[in-house]
N, C-alpha and C positions, 0 to 999 in steps of 0.2 A: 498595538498594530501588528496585523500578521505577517510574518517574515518571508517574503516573497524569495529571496536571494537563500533563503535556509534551503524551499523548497528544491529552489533550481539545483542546488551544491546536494542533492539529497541522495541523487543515485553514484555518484563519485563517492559519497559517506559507504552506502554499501557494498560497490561493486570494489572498494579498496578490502573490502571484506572477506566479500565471496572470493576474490583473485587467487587467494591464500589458502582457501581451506583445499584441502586432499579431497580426492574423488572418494574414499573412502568414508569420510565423514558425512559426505551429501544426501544420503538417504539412511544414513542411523537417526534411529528414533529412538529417544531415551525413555527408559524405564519409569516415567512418573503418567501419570494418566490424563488423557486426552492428549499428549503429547503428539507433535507433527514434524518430520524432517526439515532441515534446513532448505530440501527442493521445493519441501510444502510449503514454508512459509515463504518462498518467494514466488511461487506458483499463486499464491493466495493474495500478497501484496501487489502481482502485477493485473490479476485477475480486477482486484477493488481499482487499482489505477486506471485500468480500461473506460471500467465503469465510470469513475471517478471523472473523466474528460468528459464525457456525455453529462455527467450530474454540473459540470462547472460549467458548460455550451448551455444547459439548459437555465441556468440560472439567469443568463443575460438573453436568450433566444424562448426561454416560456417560461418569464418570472411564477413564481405560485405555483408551478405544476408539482407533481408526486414524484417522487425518484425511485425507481429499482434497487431493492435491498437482497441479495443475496442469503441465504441462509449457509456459514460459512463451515459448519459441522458437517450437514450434507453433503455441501461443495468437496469438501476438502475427501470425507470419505468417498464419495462416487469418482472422487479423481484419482486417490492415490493409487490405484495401480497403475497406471498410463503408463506411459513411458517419455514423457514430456524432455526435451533440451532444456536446462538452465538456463544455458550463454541464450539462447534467444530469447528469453523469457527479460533475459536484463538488457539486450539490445531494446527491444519493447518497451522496458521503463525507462529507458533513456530517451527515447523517443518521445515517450506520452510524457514525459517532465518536461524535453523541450518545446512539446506543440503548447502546454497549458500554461508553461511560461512566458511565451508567446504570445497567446492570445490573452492575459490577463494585465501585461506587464505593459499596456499604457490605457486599460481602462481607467477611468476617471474615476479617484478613490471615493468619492460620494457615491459611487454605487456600490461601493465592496459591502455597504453594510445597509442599503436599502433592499436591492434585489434577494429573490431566494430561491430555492427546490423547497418542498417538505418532503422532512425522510420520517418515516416510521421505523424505525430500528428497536428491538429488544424491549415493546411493548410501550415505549416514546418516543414523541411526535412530536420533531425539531421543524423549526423554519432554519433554513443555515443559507448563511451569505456568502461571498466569496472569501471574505476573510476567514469567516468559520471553517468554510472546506481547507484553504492554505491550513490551517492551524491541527485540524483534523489528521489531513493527509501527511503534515508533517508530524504530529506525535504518531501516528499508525507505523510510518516508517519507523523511529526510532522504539515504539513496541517488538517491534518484530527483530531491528537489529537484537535489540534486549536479548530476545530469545533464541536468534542465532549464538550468541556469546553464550549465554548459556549450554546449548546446545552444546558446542565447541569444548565448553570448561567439562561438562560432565562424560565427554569420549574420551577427553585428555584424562581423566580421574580415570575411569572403567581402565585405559592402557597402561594405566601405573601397576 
């Protein structure tokens, strides 16, 4: 069963994160390749979250339909230069955590796993449920925390 209450606790897991890291740390991008800043990967996680409300409305508002996939390479490069805020970017996933919270947290669990979107993602073709998306969007988050720590461990290495 998907962890509804993991998801809700999910941006409190990261924003105890971000809270801590140095303004200096927030747009170093480490030397291994294809690597993204810690603004990118939360610019990118709140980016799919947005989405991600509309893909979870549309599961119970147009069961079957197709969902909007992002191509996240593109994305990430045609953004990084901006000049994007952080802090709002995680006011926004606190928000979209507690609207989807919200509206899933007394659907009737027989539909978490009838209903669906179909996503084409990376050349396969998911049906995914509400459960799915809960399970989705909560390892996606704990992805990217991964990579913030990383992120974080190899600035602290380069300052030694």
């Amino acid at each position: 069963m998907a962890d509804l209450e993991k998801y809700k606790d999910g941006y409190q897991e990261i924003n105890s994160i971000i809270k801590l890291i140095p303004e200096s740390i927030i747009e170093f991008i480490p030397a291994y390749e294809n690597s993204w800043s810690i603004k990118e990967h939360i610019i990118h996680l709140v980016d799919s979250e947005t989405n991600g409300l509309i893909r979870l409305k549309s599961i119970i508002a147009q069961p079957g339909s197709d969902c909007y996939v992002m191509d996240e390479d593109i994305w990430t490069k045609n953004i990084r230069r901006k000049k994007e805020d952080i802090n709002k970017y995680m006011q926004l996933l606190k928000s979209i955590r507690e609207i989807a919270y919200d509206f899933i947290k007394d659907e009737v669990k027989e539909s978490w796993n009838t209903q669906y979107f179909i996503r084409t993602y990376q050349g396969k073709t998911l049906k995914i449920t509400i459960e799915n998306w809960i399970d989705l969007y909560n390892n996606h988050l704990a992805f990217h925390i991964e990579y913030i720590n990383k992120i974080i461990e190899s600035k602290m290495k380069k300052n030694l």
